[in-house]
C-alpha positions in Angstrom: 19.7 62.7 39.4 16.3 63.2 40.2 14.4 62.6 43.1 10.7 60.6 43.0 9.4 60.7 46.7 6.5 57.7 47.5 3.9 60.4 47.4 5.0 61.5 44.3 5.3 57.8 43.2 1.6 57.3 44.5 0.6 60.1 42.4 1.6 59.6 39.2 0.4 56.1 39.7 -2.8 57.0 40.3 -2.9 59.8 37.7 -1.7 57.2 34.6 -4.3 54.4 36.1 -7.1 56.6 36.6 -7.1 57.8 32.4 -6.7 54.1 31.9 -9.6 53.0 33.8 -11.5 56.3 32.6 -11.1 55.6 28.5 -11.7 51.9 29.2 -15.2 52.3 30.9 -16.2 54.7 28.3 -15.2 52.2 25.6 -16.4 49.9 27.3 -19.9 51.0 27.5 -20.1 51.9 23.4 -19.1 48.0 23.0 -21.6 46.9 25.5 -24.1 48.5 24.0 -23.6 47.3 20.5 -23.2 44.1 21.8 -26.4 43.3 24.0 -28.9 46.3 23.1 -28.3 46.4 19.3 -26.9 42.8 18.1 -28.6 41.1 20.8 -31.6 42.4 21.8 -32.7 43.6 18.7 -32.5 40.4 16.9 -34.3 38.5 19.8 -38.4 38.1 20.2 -38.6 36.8 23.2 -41.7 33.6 23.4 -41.0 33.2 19.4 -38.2 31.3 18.5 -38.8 30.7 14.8 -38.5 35.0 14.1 -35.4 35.0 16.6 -34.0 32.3 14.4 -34.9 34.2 11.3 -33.7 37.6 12.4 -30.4 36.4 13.6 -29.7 34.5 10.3 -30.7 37.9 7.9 -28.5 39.5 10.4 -25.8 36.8 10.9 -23.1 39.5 10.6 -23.9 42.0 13.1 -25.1 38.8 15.8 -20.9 38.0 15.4 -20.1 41.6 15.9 -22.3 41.9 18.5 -20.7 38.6 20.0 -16.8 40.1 19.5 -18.0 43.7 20.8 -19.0 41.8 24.4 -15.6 39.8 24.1 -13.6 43.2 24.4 -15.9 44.3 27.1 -13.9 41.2 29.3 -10.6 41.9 28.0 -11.5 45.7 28.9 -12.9 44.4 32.1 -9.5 43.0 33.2 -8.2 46.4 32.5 -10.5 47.9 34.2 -9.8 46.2 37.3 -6.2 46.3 37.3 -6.4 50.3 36.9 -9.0 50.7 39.4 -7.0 48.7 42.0 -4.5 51.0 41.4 -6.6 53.7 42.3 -7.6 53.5 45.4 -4.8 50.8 46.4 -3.7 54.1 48.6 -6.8 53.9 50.2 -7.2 50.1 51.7 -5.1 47.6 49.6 -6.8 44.6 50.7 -10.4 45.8 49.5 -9.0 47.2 46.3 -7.8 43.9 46.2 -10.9 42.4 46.7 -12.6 44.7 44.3 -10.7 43.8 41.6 -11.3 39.7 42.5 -15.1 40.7 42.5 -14.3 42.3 38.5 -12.5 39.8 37.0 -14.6 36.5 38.3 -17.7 38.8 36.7 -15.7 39.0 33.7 -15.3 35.3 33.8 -19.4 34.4 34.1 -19.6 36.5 31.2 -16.6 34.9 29.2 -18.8 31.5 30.3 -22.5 33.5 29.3 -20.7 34.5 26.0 -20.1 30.7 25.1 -23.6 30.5 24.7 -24.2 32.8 22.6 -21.4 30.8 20.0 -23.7 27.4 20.1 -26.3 29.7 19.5 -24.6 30.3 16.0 -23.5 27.0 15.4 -26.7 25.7 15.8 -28.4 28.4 13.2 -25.1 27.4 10.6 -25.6 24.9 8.1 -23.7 21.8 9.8 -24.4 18.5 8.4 -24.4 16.1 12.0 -27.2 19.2 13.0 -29.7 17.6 9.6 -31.2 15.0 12.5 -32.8 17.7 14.2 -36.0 19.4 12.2 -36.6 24.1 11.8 -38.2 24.2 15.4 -36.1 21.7 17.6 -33.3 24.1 16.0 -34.6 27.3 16.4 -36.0 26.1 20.3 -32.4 25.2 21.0 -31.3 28.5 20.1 -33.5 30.7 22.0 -32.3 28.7 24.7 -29.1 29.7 24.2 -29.9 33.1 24.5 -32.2 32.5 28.0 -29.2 31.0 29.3 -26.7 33.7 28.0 -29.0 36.0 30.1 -29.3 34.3 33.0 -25.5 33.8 33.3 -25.3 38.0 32.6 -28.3 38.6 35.4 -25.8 36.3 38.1 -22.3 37.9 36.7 -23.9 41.8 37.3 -24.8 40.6 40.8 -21.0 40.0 41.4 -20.4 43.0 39.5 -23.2 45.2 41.7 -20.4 44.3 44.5 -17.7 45.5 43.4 -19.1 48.7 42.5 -20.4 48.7 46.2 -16.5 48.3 47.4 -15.2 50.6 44.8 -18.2 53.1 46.1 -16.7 52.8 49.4 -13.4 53.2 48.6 -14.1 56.4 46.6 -16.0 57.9 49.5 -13.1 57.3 51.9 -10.3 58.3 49.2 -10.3 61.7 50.2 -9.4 62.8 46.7 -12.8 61.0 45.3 -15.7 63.6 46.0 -18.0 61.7 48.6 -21.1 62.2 46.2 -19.8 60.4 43.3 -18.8 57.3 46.0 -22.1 57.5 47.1 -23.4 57.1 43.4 -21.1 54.7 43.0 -22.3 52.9 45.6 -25.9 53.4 44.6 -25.1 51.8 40.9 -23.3 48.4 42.8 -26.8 48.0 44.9 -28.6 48.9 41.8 -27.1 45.8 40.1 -27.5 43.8 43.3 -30.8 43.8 43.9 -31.4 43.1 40.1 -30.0 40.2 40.1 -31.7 38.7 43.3 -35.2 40.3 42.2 -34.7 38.3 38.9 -34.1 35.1 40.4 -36.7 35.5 43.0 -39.5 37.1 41.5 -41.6 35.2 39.8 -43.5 37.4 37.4 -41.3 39.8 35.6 -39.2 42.8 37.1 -38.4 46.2 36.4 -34.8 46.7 36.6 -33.6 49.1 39.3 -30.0 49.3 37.2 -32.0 50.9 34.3 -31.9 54.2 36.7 -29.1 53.7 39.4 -26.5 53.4 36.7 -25.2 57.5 36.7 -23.0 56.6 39.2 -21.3 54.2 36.9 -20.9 56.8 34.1 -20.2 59.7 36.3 -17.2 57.6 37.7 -16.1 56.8 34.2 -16.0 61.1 33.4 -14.4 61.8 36.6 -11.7 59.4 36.2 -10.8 61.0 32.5 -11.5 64.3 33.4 -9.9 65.1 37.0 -7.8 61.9 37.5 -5.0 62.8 35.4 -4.3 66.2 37.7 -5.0 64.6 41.1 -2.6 64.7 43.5 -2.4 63.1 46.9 -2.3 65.1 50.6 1.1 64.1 52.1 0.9 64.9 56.0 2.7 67.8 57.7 5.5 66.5 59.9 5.1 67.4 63.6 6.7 70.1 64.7 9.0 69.0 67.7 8.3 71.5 70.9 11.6 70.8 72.7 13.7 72.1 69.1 11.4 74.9 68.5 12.0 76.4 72.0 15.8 75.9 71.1 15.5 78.2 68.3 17.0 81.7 68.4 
């Protein structure tokens, strides 16, 4: 019978998480990106609701792609946040813990920000009870949707900005993270952070600090494919007892 020691438990623990969190983020950030930067942002004209209205309705099938693409992000969020508790669990299981709280009540905002974007369809559909309101109270309605699908998104990556900022500091006290990337890591949570307050608080518009703190994100994501699968944990030397060395021959 073979023998599984709790280091070597730990380790393939960590080894089978980390490739799970790894190819999640990376999918994760293909889906986003079809989602809000190519069936989202590319159908909206901000300030002119009757094009939005048009351009989402030419493009009715990639807006619902766009709309299942972000879905997955939250299924693969909850992944995510299971793995990388997992992780670093060795490290300080209470703020893994709390890391992974921070994760999965961002993924929930979005889930919530998400339901916006399906009125926003409804509302551009050809339902019959919708005939008492005229082209632009319709079209108004559904840019609001979208203002209020990213406002929710702006107050969910301030939640997520934190628990990259745990997951930084967790990495840089892992001892098998390199400090650098936890630092980066770090970086990308504060990055998200003060987004989200500068966009509530500033009252003309705001250059987003994410758009160039995010490597630490992405570098995370590569590390955790690439070198978690072969890490393996220090286990300490045993002290030597004085009094049964000096006994030795």
């Amino acid at each position: 019978m073979t023998n599984h020691t709790p280091e070597t438990d730990a380790t393939r623990s960590i080894r089978s998480a980390s490739m799970t969190a790894g190819v999640a983020l990376l999918l994760m950030s293909v889906l986003a990106g079809l989602g809000k930067f190519v069936a989202l942002d590319g159908l909206v004209t901000q300030g002119n609701a009757a094009r939005t209205a048009t351009d989402i309705a030419e493009s009715d099938g990639l807006f619902r792609l766009g709309i299942a693409s972000m879905f997955l992000v939250i299924v693969l969020d909850v992944v995510v946040a299971w793995a990388l508790y997992r992780v670093f669990r060795p490290v300080n299981k209470n703020l893994s813990m709390l890391a992974a709280a921070f994760r999965l009540v961002f993924a929930g905002v979005f889930m919530v920000a998400i339901g916006q974007l399906l009125g926003v369809v409804r509302l551009l559909g050809n339902d019959e009870y919708l005939s008492v309101l005229n082209a632009d109270q319709l079209n108004a309605q559904a840019l609001l949707g979208i203002n209020a699908f990213n406002d929710l998104w702006v107050v969910g990556l301030g939640l997520f900005g934190i628990h990259l900022l745990i997951i930084g500091y967790l990495a840089y006290r892992s001892g098998y993270v390199p400090k650098l990337l936890g630092v980066l890591i770090a970086i990308a949570g504060l990055g998200y952070v003060i987004d989200s307050f500068g966009i509530v608080l500033s009252q003309s518009s705001w250059s987003e600090i994410a758009t160039y703190t995010f490597i630490g994100e992405f570098l995370l994501a590569l590390w955790l494919v690439i070198r978690g699968p072969h890490l393996t944990l220090s286990q300490p030397r045993p002290r030597e007892d004085p009094v049964a060395a000096a006994r030795q021959p």
